[in-house]
N, C-alpha and C positions, 0 to 999 in steps of 0.2 A: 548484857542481854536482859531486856524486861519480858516477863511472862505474864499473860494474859490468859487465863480461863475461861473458858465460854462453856455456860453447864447446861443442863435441859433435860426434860423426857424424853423419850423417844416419840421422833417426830417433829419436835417443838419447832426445829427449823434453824437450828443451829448452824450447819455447813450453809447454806443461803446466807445466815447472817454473817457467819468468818467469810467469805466471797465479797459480799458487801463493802464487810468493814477494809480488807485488804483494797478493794478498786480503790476505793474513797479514801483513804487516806496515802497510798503510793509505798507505802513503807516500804522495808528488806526485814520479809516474814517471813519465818517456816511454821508448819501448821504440825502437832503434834497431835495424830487424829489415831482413837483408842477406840477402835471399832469391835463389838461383841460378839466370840465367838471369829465366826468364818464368813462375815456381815461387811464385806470391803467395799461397799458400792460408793458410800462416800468417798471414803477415800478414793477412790476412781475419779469419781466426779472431782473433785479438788484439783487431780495429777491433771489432768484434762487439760485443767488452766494454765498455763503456759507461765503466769507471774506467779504461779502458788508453788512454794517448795514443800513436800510432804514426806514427816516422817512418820511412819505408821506402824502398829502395834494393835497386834490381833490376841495376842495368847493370852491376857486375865485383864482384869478391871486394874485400871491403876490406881484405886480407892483402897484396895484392899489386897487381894492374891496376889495382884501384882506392883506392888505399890516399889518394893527393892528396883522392879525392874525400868519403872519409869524416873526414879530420882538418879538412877544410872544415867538412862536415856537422855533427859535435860543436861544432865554435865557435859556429857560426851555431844550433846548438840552443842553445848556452850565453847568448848574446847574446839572442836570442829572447824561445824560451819560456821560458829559465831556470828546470828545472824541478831540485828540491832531488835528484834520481838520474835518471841514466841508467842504462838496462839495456841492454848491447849485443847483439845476438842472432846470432853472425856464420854464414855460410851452414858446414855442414855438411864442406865441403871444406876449410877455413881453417885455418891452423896459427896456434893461439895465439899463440908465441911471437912473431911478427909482429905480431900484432894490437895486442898488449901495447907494441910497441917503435913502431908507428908512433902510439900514444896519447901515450906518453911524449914526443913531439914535440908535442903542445898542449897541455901540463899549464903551466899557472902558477895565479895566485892563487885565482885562481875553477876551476877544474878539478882533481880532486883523482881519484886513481884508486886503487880499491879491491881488494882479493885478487882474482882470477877462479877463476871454478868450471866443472869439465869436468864432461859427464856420461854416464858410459859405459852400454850397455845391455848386461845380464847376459848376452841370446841372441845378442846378433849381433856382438859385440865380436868373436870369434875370425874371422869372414870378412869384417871392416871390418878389420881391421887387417892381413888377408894380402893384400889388394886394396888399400890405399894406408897400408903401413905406418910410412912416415915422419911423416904427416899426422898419424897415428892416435898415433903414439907422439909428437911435440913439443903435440899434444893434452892429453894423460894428464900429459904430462912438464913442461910450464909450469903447472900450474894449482896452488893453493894448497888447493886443495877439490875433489877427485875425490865425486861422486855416482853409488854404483851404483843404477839405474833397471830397471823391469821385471824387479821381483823374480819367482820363484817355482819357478826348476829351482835347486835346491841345487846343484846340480855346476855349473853355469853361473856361479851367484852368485859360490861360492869362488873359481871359478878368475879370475874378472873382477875380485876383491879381492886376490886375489895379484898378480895383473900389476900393479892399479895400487900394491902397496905395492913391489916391486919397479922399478917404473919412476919412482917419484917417492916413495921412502919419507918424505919431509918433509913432504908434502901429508897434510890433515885425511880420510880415510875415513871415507863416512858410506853405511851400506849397508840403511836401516830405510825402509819407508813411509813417503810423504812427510805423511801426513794425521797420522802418529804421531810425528811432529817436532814439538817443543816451538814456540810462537811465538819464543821468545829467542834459537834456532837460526838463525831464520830471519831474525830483527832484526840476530842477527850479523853475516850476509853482510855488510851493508849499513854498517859499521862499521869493519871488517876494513881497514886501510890496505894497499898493496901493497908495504910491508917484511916482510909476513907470508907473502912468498911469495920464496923466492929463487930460485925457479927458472923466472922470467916472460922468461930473454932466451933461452931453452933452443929451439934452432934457429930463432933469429930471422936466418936469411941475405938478400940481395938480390936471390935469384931468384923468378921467378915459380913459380907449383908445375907440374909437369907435370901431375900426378894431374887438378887442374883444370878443362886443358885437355882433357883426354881427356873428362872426361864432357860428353854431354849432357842437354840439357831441351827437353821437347816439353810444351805445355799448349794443353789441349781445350776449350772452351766447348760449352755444349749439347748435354753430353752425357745418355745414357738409354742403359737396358736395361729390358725386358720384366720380368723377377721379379728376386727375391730370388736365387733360385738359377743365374740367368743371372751373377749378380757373383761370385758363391760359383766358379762355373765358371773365369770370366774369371780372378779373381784368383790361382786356379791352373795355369793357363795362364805369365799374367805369375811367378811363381816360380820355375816350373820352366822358365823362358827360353824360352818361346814366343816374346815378343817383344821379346828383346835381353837382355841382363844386368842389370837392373833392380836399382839399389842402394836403392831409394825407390820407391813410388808413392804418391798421394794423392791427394781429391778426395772431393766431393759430389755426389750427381747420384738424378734420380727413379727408382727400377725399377719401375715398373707404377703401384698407388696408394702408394705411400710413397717418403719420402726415406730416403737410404742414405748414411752418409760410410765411406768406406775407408783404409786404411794400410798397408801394406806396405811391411817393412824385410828386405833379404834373401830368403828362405823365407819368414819368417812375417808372417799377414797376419790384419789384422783387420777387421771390420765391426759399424757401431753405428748409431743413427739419428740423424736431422740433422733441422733445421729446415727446413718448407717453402718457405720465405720464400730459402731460400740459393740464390744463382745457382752452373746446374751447372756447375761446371770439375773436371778433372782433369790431374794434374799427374807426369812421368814422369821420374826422374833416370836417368839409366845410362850403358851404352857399346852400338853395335852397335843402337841401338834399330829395331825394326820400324814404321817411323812409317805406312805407308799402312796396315798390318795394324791399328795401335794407334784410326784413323782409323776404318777401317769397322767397326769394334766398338764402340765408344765410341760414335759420332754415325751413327749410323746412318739419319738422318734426310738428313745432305750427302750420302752413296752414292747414296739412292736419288734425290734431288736431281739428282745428276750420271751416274745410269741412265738417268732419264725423258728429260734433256736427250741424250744421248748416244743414246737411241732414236728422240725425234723428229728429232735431224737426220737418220739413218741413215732412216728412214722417208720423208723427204723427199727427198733422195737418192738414195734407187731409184724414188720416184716421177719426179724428174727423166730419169734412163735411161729409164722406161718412154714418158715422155712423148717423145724426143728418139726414140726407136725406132719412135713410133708412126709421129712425119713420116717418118721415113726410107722407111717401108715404103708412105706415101704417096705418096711423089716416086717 
């Protein structure tokens, strides 16, 4: 089994690019997708695809808290399903360099581990990397294959290909559409031995990350908005820190007659259509997060839920006083 890591910040666009890489090359994959917190929408999104096998893991970073439990994981995927690639997906907050170093502890005959590839986003690189810049650079700085992603501001682009030739000038830059990448490109990856990268031990220490623990994750079931333009609203809202510092946002959910999936990385955010069939969850990475505000936006159906109930007992309540006043005035 060779194993392939695919690292990134949050949002960088890493599941799009595991999707990619699996069409295009046809392999027998399983996706080892390390989602933060209670944040499974990827992984959703992966299970979806009928050619993608996913194993997934919610409960710590495998960089660190949870790192015993991912070198577990790989073996017993190795023994298993024994599938000819792993693709590791690791959560967004992860330092490579770690990931890399606690792999190299189950590497023998049947496990073989491959270049890894970072994937930085053009827009939002510069305030991912002022907000957890250690993370953001042993990121950039381990990997064998920097991928610049969401192409299309020029100045963004350069400046997000300078950094990474300046932080890992060793690493392969590859800053073109991924649809206009050759298959052979992309057969590469999957070839690439991990002597093709030397800078895979690049801040591998034994602490746990701080950056980490700081963030949180809140994720919403059933959730709804009224229109199109109600999420249009919202999702400006959530940018401009209405509701805490919001490094991510993500989800599915109905607005009126249609389904709506959302994204939001930073400031910018996007909206596209989703399948009816998708159950609504949303999903909230950040610091400082507004969780009851996040609550009666989102589900709007538990507020009022917990209106109606909160009015009948109060309703009944003063019917009690009235009733206990009545006798009084009896006796």
């Amino acid at each position: 089994m060779r194993v392939l890591v695919v690292s990134g910040f949050l949002g960088a666009g890493k599941t799009t690019f595991i999707q990619e890489l699996v069409h295009r090359t046809g392999k027998d994959v399983v996706i080892y997708e390390n989602e933060y917190g209670e944040a499974d929408v990827d992984a959703r999104r992966l299970r979806a695809d009928s050619d993608i096998k996913v194993w997934e893991s919610a409960e710590n970073c495998i960089c660190c808290s949870g790192r015993q439990d991912f070198a577990t994981s790989v073996l017993t995927i190795s023994n298993t399903l024994d599938p000819e690639y792993l693709i590791v997906e690791p959560t967004g907050v992860a330092r490579l360099g770690r990931v890399m170093k606690n792999l190299v502890q189950v590497v023998w005959e049947r496990i073989e581990l491959l270049a890894p590839v970072t994937i930085v986003d053009a827009g939002a690189w510069e305030a991912q990397r002022r907000n957890a810049p250690e993370v953001f650079d042993d990121q950039v700085g381990s990997a064998a294959t920097i991928v610049v992603s969401k192409l299309g501001v020029i100045g963004a682009e350069r400046a997000a290909m300078g950094l990474a030739a300046e932080l890992n000038p060793s690493a392969e830059l590859v800053a073109s559409a991924w649809s206009e990448l050759p298959d052979e490109w992309w057969a590469s990856l999957l070839t690439r031995g991990l002597g093709c990268s030397s800078n895979v031990d690049a801040g591998a220490g034994g602490k746990e990350d701080p950056e980490a623990d700081e963030l949180e994750t809140m994720a919403l079931e059933h959730a709804s908005l009224p229109t199109l333009g109600h999420l249009a609203w919202v999702l400006d809202a959530l940018s401009a820190g209405v509701f805490g510092r919001l490094d991510r946002a993500k989800g599915a959910l109905p607005c009126g007659n249609q389904w709506l999936r959302f994204d939001l990385v930073e400031r910018a955010w996007a909206i596209t259509g989703a399948d009816e069939a998708e159950e609504a969850r949303c999903v909230f990475i950040g610091r400082d997060l507004y969780r009851s505000g996040l609550r009666e936006v989102f589900v709007p159906a538990l507020w009022r839920d917990d209106a109606e109930i909160h009015h009948e007992h109060h309703h009944e309540h003063e019917q009690g006083h009235d009733h206990r006043g009545h006798h009084e005035k009896e006796r």
